[in-house]
C-alpha positions, -999 to +999 in steps of 0.1 A: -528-011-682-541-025-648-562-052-669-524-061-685-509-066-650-530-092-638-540-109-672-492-113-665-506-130-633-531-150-643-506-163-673-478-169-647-502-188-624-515-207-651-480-217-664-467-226-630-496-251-625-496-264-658-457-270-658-460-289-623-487-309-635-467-318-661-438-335-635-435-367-630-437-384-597-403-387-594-395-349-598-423-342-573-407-367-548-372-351-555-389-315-551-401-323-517-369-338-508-353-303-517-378-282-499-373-306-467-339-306-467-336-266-473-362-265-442-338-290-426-309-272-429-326-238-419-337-252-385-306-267-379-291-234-385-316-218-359-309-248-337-268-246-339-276-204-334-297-211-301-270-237-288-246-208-289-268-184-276-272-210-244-239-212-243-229-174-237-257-175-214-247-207-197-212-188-194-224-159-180-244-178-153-213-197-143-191-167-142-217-149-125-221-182-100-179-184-096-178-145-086-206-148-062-192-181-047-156-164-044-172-136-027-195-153-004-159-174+006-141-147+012-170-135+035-171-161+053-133-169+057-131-134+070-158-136+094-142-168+109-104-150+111-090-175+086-076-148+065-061-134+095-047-166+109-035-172+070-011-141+072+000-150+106+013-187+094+026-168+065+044-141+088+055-172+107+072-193+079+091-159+064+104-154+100+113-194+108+136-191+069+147-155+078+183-158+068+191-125+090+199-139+125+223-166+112+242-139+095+237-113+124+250-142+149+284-152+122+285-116+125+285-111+156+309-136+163+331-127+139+331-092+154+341-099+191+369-122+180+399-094+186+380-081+221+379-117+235+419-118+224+423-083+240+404-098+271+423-129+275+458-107+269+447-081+298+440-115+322+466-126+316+489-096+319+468-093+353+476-129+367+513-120+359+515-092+378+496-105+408+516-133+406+550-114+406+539-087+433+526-120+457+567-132+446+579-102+454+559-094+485+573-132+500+607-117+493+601-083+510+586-103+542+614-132+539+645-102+535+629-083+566+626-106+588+662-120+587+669-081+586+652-079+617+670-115+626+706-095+619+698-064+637+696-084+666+726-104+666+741-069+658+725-055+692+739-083+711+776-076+699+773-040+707+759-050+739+789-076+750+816-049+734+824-064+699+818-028+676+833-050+647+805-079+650+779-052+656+790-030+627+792-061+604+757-077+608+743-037+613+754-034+579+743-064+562+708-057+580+704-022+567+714-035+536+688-067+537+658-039+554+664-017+520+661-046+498+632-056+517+615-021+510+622-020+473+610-057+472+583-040+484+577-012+464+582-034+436+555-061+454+530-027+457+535-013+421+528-043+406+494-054+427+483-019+420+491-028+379+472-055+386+442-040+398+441-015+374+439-039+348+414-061+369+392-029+368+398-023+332+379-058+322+342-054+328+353-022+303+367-049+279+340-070+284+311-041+275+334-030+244+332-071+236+294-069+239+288-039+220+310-049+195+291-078+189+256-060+190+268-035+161+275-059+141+246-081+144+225-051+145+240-045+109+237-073+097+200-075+115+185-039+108+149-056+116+156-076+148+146-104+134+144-134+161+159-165+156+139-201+155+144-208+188+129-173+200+095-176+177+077-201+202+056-176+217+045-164+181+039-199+171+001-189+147-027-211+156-060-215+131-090-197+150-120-212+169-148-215+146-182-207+157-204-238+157-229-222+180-258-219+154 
């Protein structure tokens, strides 16, 4: 049995070898060309496999280089305060746009509009009634003194005899001394109306002001500054270290 197995071998050698030495040239040549291009094609396939493993690998390295670059930025931007200086100019730009203290100031405004009209009524209330108790007061003085004036000539007719003369210009200077005094109560009432209401104002004014503050406060929950306050947070980039 083991003599039949190779005598199969022998046979199949023996037959292979015959059969190519019966080829022509010409099927040799094309033979070789085969086995050439299968070896071409084989290497070519190991050669497109490696480029693709280079590539993963190339990918990897340049990931691997990006994430150590970002972090070794990072590092260093920190270390210098630029990240910090970043979110100041940041903080800086939000509060130069901040729409809040426009509307807190139209707010504001809008707000004290009836106080300042309150204000300017209880002025002018006040400048009426100084006005009218100095009248009055000039009217008071001016009825007493011809009062007085009267009660004079009314002396000197009781003195020389004449009781009708004296009686008349008695009487018209009693009556001219009473006017006088109610002038003058009048005159006193209404300076004393006026004063009230001159004391009343800083009151107006501090209802005015806070007014105005609720309502920008409301319409400014934050106290956000406007522009022209945010000099002194102006951001400025830090001083880098060149001392090496």
């Amino acid at each position: 049995m083991l003599h039949s197995g190779k005598a199969c071998v022998c046979l199949a050698i023996i037959l292979a070898t015959s059969h190519a030495e019966k080829q022509t040239p010409a099927a040799r040549l094309l033979a070789m060309y085969r086995r050439r291009a299968k070896q071409y094609e084989e290497e070519a396939l190991e050669a497109e496999n490696a480029a693709k493993s280079w590539e993963k690998k190339t990918e990897a390295a340049v990931e691997e280089s990006r994430k150590e670059a970002e972090t070794l930025t990072h590092k260093a931007l920190k270390d210098q305060g630029v990240d910090v200086w970043a979110n100041a100019a940041w903080e800086f730009d939000y509060m130069m746009n901040d729409p809040h203290p426009a509307q807190a100031a139209a707010a504001a405004a809008k707000a004290v509009v009836p106080y300042q009209k309150l204000y300017a009524n209880y002025v002018s209330m006040q400048n009426s009634y100084d006005t009218a108790a100095v009248g009055y007061a000039l009217r008071a003085k001016s009825d007493s003194s011809l009062a007085k004036q009267l009660q004079t000539y009314a002396n000197q007719y009781k003195f020389q005899g004449d009781k009708a003369m004296s009686d008349t210009y008695e009487g018209q200077a009693t009556i001219l001394m009473k006017q006088a005094n109610t002038f003058k109560g009048i005159a006193d009432d209404y300076s004393k109306t006026a004063h009230r209401i001159y004391r009343a104002l800083p009151t107006m004014q501090a209802m005015t002001g806070a007014a105005g503050a609720y309502a920008a406060a409301k319409a400014n929950p934050g106290g956000a500054l406007p522009p022209g306050q945010l000099f002194p947070f102006t951001p400025a980039p830090p001083l880098l270290d060149t001392v090496g």
